[in-house]
KOLGUKOL-594951 format. One record per residue (C-alpha): z, x, y; residue number from 1; residue in one letter. Coordinates in steps of 0.25 Angstrom, whole numbers. Layout:
BEGIN
PT     Z     X     Y num residu
PT     Z     X     Y NUM      A
...
REM end
This chain:
BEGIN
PT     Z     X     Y num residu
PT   472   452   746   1      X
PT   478   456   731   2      X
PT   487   443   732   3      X
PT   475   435   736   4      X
PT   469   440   723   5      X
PT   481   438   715   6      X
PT   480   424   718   7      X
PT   465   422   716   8      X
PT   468   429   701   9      X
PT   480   420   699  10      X
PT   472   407   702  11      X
PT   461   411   695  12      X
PT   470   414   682  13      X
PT   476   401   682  14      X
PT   464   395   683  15      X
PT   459   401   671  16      X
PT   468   397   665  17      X
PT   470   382   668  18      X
PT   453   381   664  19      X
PT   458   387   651  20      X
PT   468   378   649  21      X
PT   458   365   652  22      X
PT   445   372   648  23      X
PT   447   382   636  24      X
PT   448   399   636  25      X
PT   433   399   637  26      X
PT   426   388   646  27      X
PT   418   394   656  28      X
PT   428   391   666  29      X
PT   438   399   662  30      X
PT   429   409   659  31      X
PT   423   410   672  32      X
PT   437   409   678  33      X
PT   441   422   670  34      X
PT   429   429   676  35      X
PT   433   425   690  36      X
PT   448   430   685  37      X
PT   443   443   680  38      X
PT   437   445   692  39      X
PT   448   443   701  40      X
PT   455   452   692  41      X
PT   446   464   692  42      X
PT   446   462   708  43      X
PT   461   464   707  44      X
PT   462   476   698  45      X
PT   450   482   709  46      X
PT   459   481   721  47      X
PT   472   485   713  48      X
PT   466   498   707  49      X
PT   456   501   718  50      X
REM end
Protein backbone atom coordinates (compact mmCIF):
# COMPACT_ATOMS: atom_id res chain seq x y z
CA UNK A 1 0.00 0.00 0.00
CA UNK A 2 2.93 2.81 0.91
CA UNK A 3 4.56 2.03 -2.53
CA UNK A 4 1.32 2.42 -4.18
CA UNK A 5 1.32 5.87 -2.62
CA UNK A 6 4.58 6.54 -3.29
CA UNK A 7 3.94 6.27 -6.91
CA UNK A 8 0.71 8.28 -6.76
CA UNK A 9 2.90 11.24 -4.97
CA UNK A 10 5.54 10.91 -7.56
CA UNK A 11 3.26 11.14 -10.62
CA UNK A 12 1.41 13.60 -9.24
CA UNK A 13 4.75 15.68 -8.52
CA UNK A 14 5.83 15.41 -12.06
CA UNK A 15 2.87 16.55 -13.21
CA UNK A 16 2.96 19.64 -11.22
CA UNK A 17 5.67 20.31 -12.51
CA UNK A 18 5.29 19.86 -16.36
CA UNK A 19 1.69 22.28 -15.85
CA UNK A 20 4.46 24.72 -14.42
CA UNK A 21 6.57 24.52 -16.89
CA UNK A 22 3.82 25.02 -19.98
CA UNK A 23 1.33 27.06 -17.81
CA UNK A 24 3.09 29.35 -15.13
CA UNK A 25 3.75 28.74 -10.98
CA UNK A 26 0.42 30.05 -10.56
CA UNK A 27 -2.50 28.91 -13.11
CA UNK A 28 -5.24 27.09 -11.54
CA UNK A 29 -3.97 24.05 -12.81
CA UNK A 30 -1.04 23.93 -11.11
CA UNK A 31 -2.52 25.17 -8.14
CA UNK A 32 -5.06 22.57 -7.99
CA UNK A 33 -2.55 19.97 -8.61
CA UNK A 34 -0.53 21.12 -5.44
CA UNK A 35 -3.56 20.64 -3.40
CA UNK A 36 -4.12 17.20 -4.70
CA UNK A 37 -0.14 16.67 -3.86
CA UNK A 38 -0.56 18.25 -0.38
CA UNK A 39 -3.09 15.78 -0.02
CA UNK A 40 -1.43 12.78 -0.80
CA UNK A 41 1.43 14.06 1.10
CA UNK A 42 -0.60 14.52 4.38
CA UNK A 43 -2.05 10.86 3.72
CA UNK A 44 1.57 9.57 3.67
CA UNK A 45 2.99 11.30 6.75
CA UNK A 46 -0.74 9.90 8.63
CA UNK A 47 0.09 6.40 7.85
CA UNK A 48 3.90 6.70 8.62
CA UNK A 49 3.43 8.34 11.99
CA UNK A 50 0.15 6.65 12.89
Amino acid sequence: MENILLKKIEKCRREMIALSFSHGLTSEAVVQTSKRLDALLNEYQRKKVG
